[in-house]
Wavefront OBJ file of the C-alpha trace (Angstrom):
o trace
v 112.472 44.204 85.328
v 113.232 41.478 82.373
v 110.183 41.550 79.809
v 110.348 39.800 76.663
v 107.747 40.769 74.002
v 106.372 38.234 71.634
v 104.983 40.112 68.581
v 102.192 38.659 66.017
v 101.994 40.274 62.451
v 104.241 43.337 64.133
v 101.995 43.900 66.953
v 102.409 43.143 70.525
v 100.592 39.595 71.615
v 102.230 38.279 74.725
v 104.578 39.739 77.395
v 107.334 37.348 79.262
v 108.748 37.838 82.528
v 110.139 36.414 85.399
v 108.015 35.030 88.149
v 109.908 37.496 90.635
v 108.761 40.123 88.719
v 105.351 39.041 88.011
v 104.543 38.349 91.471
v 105.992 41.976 92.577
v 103.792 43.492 90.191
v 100.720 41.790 91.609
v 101.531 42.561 94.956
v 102.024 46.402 93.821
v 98.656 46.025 92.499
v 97.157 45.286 95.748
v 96.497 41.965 95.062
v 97.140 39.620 98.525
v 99.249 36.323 98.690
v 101.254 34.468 95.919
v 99.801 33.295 93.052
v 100.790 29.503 92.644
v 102.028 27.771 89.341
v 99.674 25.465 87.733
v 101.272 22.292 86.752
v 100.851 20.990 83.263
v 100.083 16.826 82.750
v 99.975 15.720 79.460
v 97.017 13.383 78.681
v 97.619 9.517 78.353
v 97.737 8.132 75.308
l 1 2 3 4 5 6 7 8 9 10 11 12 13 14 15 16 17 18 19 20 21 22 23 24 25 26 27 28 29 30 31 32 33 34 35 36 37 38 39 40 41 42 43 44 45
């Protein structure tokens, strides 16, 4: 597994990984079915 830590004033904040990964460690938590990406629009201006 590929995680990437993003750290704030030298302490942890957010964690990065691939969906693969994520979605493995969801179903090893016992959670059913695939979590689906949200999809971003930006506003209109």
């Amino acid at each position: 597994m590929t995680v990437q830590i993003i750290a704030r004033d030298g302490e942890p904040e957010y964690a990065v990984l691939p969906w693969a990964d994520y979605q493995a460690l969801l179903q090893a938590a016992g959670r059913q079915g695939e979590a689906e990406p949200v999809q971003v629009v930006a506003p209109s201006q």
